[in-house]
C-alpha positions as CSV (number, residue, x, y, z in Angstrom):
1,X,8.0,-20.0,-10.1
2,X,6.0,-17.6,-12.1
3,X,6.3,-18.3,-15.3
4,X,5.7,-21.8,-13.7
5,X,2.4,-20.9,-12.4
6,X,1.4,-18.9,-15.6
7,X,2.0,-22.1,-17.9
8,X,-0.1,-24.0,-15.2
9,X,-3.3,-21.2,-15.7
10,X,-2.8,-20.8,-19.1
11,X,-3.5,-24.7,-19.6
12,X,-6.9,-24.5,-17.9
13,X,-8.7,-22.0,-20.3
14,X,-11.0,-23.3,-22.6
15,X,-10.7,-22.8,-26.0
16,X,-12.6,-20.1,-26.5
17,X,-11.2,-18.1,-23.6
18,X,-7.9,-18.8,-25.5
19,X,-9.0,-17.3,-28.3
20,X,-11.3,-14.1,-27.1
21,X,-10.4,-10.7,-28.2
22,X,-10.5,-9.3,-24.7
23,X,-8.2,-12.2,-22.9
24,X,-5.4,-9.6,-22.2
25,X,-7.7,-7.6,-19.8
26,X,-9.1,-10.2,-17.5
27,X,-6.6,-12.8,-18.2
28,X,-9.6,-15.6,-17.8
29,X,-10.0,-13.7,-14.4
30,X,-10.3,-15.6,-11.3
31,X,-9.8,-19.8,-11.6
32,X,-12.8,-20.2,-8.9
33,X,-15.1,-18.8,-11.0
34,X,-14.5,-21.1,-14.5
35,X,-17.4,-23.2,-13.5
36,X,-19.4,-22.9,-16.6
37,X,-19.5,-25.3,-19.7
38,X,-18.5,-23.0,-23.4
39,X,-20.8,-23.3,-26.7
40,X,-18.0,-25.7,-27.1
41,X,-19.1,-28.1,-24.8
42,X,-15.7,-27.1,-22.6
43,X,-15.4,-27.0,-18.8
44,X,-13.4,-23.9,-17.3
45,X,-15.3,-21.2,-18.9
46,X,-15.2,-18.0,-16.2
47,X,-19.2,-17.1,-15.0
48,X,-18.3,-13.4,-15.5
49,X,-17.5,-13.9,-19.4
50,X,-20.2,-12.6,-20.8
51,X,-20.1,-9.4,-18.8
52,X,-16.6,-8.8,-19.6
53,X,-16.8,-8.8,-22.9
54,X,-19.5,-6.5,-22.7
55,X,-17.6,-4.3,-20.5
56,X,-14.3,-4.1,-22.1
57,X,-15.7,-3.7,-25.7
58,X,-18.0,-0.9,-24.3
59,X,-14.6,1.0,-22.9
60,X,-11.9,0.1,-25.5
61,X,-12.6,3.0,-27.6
62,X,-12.3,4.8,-24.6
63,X,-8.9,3.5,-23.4
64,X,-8.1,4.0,-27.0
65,X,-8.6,8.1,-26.4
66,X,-6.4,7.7,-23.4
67,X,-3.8,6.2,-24.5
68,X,-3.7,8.8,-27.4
69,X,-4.1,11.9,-25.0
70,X,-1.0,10.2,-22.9
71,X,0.9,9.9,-26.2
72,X,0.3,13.6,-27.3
73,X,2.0,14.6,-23.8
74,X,-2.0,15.5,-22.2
75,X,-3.5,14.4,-18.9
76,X,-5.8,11.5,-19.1
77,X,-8.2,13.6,-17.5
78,X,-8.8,15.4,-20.7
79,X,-10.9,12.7,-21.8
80,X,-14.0,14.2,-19.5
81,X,-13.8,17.5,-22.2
82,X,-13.7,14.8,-25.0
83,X,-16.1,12.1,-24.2
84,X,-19.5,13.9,-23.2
């Protein structure tokens, strides 16, 4: 039923939702909010798109810290002493 339901979402992104760089993070987000048209003249494309992308560029390097503190056995907390 899942994978069901995944194939279903995954053929209502547009293309360029298909294709962004940050797609494994919001996942196209929520289907009630792909009311916009892309560049590409597409329906589907998610209102908060823009704001995402902003977002989760802004934090991947970030995340990238944390997952390489978890990896070298430290709290992910640590990233307070290293980030300011």
């Amino acid at each position: 039923m899942i994978k069901i339901f995944f194939r279903f979402i995954d053929n209502h992104f547009d293309s360029s939702c298909r294709s962004c760089e940050v797609r494994f993070a919001c996942h196209g987000e929520c289907p009630k909010h792909r009311f916009l048209v892309s560049d590409q003249n597409e329906p589907r494309l998610n209102y908060f798109c823009t704001s995402y992308k902003k977002y989760f560029k802004h934090i991947t390097p970030y995340m990238n810290m944390i997952k390489q503190l978890l990896r070298d056995g430290m709290p992910a907390s640590k990233i307070k002493e290293i980030s300011y």
